[in-house]
C-alpha positions as CSV (number, residue, x, y, z in Angstrom):
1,X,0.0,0.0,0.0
2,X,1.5,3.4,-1.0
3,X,1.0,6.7,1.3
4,X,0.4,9.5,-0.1
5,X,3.3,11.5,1.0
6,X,1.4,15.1,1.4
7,X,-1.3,13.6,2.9
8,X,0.9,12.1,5.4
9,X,3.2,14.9,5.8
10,X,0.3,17.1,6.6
11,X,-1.5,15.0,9.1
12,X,2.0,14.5,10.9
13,X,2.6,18.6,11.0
14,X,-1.1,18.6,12.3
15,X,-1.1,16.5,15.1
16,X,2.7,18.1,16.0
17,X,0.6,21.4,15.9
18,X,-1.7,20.1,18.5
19,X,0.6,18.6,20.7
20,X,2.9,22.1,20.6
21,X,0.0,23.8,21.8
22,X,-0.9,21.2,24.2
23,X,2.5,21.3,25.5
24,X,3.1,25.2,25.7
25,X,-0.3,25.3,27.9
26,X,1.0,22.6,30.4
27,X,4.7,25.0,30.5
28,X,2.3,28.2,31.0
29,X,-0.3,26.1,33.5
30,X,2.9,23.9,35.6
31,X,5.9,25.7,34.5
32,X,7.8,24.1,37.5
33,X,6.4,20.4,36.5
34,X,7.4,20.9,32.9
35,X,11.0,22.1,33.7
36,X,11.4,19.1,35.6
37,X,9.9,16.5,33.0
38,X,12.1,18.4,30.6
39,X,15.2,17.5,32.8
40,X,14.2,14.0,33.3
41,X,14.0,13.8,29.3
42,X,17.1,15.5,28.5
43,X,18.9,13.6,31.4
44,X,19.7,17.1,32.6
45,X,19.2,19.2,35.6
46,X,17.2,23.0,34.6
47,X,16.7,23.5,38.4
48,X,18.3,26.9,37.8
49,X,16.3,27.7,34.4
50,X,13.1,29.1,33.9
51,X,11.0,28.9,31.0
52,X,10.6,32.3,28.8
53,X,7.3,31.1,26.7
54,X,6.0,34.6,24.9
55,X,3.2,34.6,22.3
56,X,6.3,35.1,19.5
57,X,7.9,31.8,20.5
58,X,4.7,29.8,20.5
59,X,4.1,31.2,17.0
60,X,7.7,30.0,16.4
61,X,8.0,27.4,17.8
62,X,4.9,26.3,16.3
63,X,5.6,26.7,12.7
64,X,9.1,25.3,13.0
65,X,8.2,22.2,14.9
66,X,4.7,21.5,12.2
67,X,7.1,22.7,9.1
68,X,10.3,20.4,10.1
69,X,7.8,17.0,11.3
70,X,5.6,17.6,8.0
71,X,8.9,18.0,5.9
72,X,10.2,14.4,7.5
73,X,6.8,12.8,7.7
74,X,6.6,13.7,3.6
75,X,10.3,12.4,3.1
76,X,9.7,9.3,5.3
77,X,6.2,8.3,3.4
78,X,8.2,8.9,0.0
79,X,11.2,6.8,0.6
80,X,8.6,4.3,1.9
81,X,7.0,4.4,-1.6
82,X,9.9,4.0,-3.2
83,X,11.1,0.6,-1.3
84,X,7.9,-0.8,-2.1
């Protein structure tokens, strides 16, 4: 079965989209929560960091997480296509 790589590449920059806002809310809503579940994932310690979240990096950070995930869900789906 062969994916239609825009297709795919959309849906993936989609749900990316959702969970970026998701995830900014929680950071906004439990900022010191979210600096500590970010340590535990980077295998870091940001005890001394705090989070600087601004409407201008949501927008940001937004596009640029959506455009890259869409870019590699689309180049993932066509390479699939292509070893079938």
């Amino acid at each position: 079965m062969k994916l239609d790589a825009v297709k795919f590449g959309l849906a993936a920059a989609y749900a990316v989209a959702v969970i970026w806002v998701l995830c900014v809310i929680v950071v906004l809503l439990l900022p010191g929560m979210s600096m500590s579940m970010g340590g535990y994932m980077m295998h870091a310690d940001f005890t001394g960091m705090t989070w600087h979240m601004g409407f201008l990096g949501l927008v940001f950070g937004l596009i640029l997480w959506a455009g890259f995930t869409g870019f590699f869900a689309y180049l993932l789906a066509a390479i699939y296509n292509r070893l079938l």
